[in-house]
N, C-alpha and C positions, 0 to 999 in steps of 0.2 A: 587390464590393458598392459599391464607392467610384465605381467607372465607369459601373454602372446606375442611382447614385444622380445622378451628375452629368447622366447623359442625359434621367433623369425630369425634372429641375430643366429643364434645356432645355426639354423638352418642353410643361412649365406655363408656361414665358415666353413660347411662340410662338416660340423661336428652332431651328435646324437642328439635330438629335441625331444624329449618328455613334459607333457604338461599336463596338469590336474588343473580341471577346473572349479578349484573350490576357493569361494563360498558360489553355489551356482547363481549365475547371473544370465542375466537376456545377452544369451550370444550367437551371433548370425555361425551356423555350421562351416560356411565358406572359408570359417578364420581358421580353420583347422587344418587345412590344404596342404599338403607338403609336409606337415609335423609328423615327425616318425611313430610315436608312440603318446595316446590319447588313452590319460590315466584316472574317468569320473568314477565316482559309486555312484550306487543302483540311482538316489536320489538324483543326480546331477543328469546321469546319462537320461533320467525319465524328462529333464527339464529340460532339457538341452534339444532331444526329441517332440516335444509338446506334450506328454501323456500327463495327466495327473498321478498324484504321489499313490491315491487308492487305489490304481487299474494294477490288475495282477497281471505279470507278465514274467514269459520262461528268462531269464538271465543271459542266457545264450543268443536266444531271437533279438534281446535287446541289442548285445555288441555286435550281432550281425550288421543290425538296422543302422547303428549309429555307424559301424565301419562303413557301410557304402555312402551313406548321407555326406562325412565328414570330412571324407579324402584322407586322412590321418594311414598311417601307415601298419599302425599296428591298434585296437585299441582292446585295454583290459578294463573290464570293468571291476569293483572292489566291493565286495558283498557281504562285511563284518564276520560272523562265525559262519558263514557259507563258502567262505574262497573268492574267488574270482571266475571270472569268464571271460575269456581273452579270444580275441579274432585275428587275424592278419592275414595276408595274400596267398599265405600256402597251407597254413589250418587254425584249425580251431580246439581249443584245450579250456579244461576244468579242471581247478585244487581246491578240494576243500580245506575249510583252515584245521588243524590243528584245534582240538577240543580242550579248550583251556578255561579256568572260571576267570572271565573279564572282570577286572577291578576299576576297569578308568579306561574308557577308546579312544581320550585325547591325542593328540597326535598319532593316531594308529596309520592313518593317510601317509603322512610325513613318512613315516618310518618305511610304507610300503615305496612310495618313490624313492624312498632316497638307499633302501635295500636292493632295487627294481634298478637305479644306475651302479651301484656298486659292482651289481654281479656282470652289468655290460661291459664295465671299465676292466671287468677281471678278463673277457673277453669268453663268454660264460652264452649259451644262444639262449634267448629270450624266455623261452619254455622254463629252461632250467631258472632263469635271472627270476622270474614269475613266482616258482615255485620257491626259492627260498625266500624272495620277499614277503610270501605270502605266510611263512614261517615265521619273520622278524616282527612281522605286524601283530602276529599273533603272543609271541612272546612279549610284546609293550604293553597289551591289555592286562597284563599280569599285574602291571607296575602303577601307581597312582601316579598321578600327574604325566604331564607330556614331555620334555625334554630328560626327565629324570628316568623315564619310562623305555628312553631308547636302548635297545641292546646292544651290546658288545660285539663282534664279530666270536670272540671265543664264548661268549654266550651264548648266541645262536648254535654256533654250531655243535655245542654240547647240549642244547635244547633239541637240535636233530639227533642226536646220537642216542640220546634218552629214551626220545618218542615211539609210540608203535604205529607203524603206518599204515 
């Protein structure tokens, strides 16, 4: 409530509304209306949808389904060592993560919203904002624990510079 509350607040200011909705909970689609950017993984967007956790389903179809459902403006779904799937009004894109040996996914979420506004605030389009979030997340599985785990910006980006793509 406190995370749909603050997103609405955004959203009356004119400023950018990102929300994850984790830990997933029973939440009516409707509340998602107007929020720019709608941030679950696979598990959240299945619960969020009604699907059970076992139904195998393409990644892409899901953030299709949950974009029209939601009204949210843009939504990426977050899918551990698979990347993302991301939808919004003029397309639709996939990153795979970064092949890295995972030590701890604690805050990997965290790191990917809070990568995912950084590259906005740099004024960065979404694609690209996605695509290095999805770099930052991957480099925190490296790191044990969760706040300890977050990357640097000169991190990251010498974690791009290293990598093969």
């Amino acid at each position: 409530e406190i995370a749909l509350f603050a997103a609405r607040t955004a959203v009356k200011m004119k400023m950018v509304s990102i929300i994850n909705p984790a830990p997933s909970v029973e939440i009516d689609l409707n509340e998602f209306k107007g929020i720019d950017i709608l941030v679950p993984n696979e598990t959240e967007a299945k619960s969020l949808l009604g699907y059970q956790q076992h139904e195998q389903m393409d990644a892409s179809d899901l953030a299709s389904e949950l974009f029209d459902k939601s009204g949210a403006s843009t939504v990426i779904i977050t899918l551990g060592e698979q990347g993302i799937a991301a939808i919004n009004r003029s397309k639709a894109w996939k990153f795979r993560s970064a092949g890295v040996k995972a030590v701890d996914t604690s805050g990997a979420g965290d790191v990917f919203c809070a990568a995912l506004a950084a590259g906005i605030i740099n004024g960065w389009e979404i694609e690209k904002s996605s695509e290095w979030a999805c770099s930052a997340s991957a480099l925190s599985v490296t790191k044990p624990g969760s706040i300890p785990s977050f990357p640097t910006l000169a991190e990251v980006e010498n974690f791009l510079k290293t990598r093969v793509r």
